[in-house]
C-alpha positions as CSV (number, residue, x, y, z in Angstrom):
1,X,43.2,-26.4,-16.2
2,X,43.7,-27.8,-19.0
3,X,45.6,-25.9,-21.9
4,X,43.0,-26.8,-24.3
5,X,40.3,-25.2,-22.1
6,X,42.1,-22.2,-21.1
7,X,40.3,-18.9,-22.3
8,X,42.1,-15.3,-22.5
9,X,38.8,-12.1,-21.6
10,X,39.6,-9.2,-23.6
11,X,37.9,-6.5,-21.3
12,X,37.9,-4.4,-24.3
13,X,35.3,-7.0,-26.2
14,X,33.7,-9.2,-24.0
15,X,31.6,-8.3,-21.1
16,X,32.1,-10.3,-17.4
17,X,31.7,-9.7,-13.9
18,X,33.9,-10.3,-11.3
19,X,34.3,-9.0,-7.9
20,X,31.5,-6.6,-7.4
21,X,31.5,-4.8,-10.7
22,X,30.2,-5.5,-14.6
23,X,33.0,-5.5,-17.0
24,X,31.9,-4.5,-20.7
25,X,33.8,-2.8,-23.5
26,X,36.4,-1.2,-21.8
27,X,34.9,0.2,-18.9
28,X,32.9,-0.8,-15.6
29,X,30.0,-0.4,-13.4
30,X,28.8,-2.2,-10.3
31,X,26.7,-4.9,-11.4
32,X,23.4,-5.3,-11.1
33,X,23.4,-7.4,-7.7
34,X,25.9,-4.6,-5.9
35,X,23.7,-1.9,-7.0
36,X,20.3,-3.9,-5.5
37,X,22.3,-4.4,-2.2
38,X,23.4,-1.3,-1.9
39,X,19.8,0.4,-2.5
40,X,18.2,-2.6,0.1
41,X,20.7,-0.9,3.2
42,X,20.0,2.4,1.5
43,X,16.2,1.5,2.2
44,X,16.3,0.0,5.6
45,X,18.1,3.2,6.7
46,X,15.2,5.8,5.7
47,X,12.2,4.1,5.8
48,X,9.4,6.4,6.1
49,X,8.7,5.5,9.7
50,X,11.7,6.1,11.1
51,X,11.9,8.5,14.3
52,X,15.4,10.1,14.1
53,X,16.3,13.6,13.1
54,X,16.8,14.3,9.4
55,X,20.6,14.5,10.8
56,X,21.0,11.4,12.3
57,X,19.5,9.5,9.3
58,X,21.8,11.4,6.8
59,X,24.6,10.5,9.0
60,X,23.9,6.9,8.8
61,X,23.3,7.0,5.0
62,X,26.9,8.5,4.4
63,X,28.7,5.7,6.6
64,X,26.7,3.2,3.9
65,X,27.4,6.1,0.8
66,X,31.1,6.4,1.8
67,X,32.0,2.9,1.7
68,X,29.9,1.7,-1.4
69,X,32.1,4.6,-2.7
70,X,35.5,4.2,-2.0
71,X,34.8,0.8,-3.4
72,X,33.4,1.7,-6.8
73,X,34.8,4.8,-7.3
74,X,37.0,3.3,-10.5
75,X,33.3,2.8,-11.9
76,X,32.5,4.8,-14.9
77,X,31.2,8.1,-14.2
78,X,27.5,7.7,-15.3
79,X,26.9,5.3,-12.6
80,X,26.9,7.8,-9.6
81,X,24.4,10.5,-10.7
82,X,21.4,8.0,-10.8
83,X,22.3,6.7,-7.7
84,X,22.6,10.4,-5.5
85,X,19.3,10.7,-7.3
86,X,17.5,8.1,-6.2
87,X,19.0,8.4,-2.5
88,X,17.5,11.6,-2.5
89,X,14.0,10.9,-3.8
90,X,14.6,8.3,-0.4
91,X,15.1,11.1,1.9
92,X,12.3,13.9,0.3
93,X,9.5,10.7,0.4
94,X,10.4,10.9,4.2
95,X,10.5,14.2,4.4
96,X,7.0,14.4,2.6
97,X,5.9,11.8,5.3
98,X,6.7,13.8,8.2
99,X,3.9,16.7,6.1
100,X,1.5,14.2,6.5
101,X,1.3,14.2,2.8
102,X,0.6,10.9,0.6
103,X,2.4,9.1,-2.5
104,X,6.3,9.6,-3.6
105,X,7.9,12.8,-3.7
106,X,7.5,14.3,-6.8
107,X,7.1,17.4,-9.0
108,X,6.7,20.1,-6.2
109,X,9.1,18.5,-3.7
110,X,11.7,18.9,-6.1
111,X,11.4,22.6,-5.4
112,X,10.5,22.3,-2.0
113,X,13.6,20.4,-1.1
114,X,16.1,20.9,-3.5
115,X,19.4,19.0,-4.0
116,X,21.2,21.8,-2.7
117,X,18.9,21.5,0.6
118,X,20.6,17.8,1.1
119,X,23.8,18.9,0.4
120,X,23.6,21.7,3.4
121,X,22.2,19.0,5.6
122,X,25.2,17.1,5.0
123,X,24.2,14.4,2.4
124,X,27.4,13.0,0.9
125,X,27.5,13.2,-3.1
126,X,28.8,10.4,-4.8
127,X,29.3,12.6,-8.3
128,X,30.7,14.7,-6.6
129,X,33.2,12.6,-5.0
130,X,33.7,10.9,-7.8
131,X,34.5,14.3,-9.8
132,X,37.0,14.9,-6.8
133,X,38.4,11.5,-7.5
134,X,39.0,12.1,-11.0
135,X,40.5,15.9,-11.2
136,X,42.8,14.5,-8.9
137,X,44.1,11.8,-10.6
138,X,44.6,13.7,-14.1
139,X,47.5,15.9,-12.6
């Protein structure tokens, strides 16, 4: 390149992606094509339809959960809570499926299966990972 053209980023200022993630201001999230990627495998894994048990769908959703994880787990820690949420409003429109019942799962569902109800069926939690992640690297 020539020396004229070169350009220095200052991750601190500009905003840029590379390699998966969105650079901006100092800090970093998957950007936006990641994120629609991961929630299009995501979908394909608990469609409505699908036969299996509660426990073999969860267990394929983790393999998919675990990876997107371990490689952006160095994102900024707003980025996972949206994303365990929306994973889980996956798995209760199934489960409100399989009540013969109509429409997303909302209000009442909320109660009926709670987040704690996913996490004793196993559901890996990327916040909480990602809370594991961080204690661990502060000491």
């Amino acid at each position: 390149m020539h020396p004229d053209k070169t350009r220095i980023v200052d991750a601190t200022r500009d905003s840029f992606e590379f390699l998966g993630y969105r650079f901006d201001r100092g800090r970093k999230w998957p950007r936006q094509k990641s994120r629609k990627q991961f929630r299009d495998t995501i979908r394909a894994k608990t469609r409505r339809t699908n036969g299996q048990s509660l426990k073999v769908i969860i267990a394929e959703v983790n393999r998919t959960l675990k990876g997107w994880f371990e490689y952006f787990k160095h994102s900024d820690h707003t980025t996972f809570p949206s994303e365990d949420g929306w994973v889980r409003g996956r798995l209760r429109s199934l489960l409100r499926k399989r009540q013969r019942r109509k429409g997303r799962a909302r209000g009442d569902d909320h109660h009926r299966w709670p987040n704690g109800f996913f996490t004793g069926q196993g559901l890996f939690s990327l916040a909480a990972a990602h809370a594991r992640v961080g204690q661990s690297s502060r000491r």
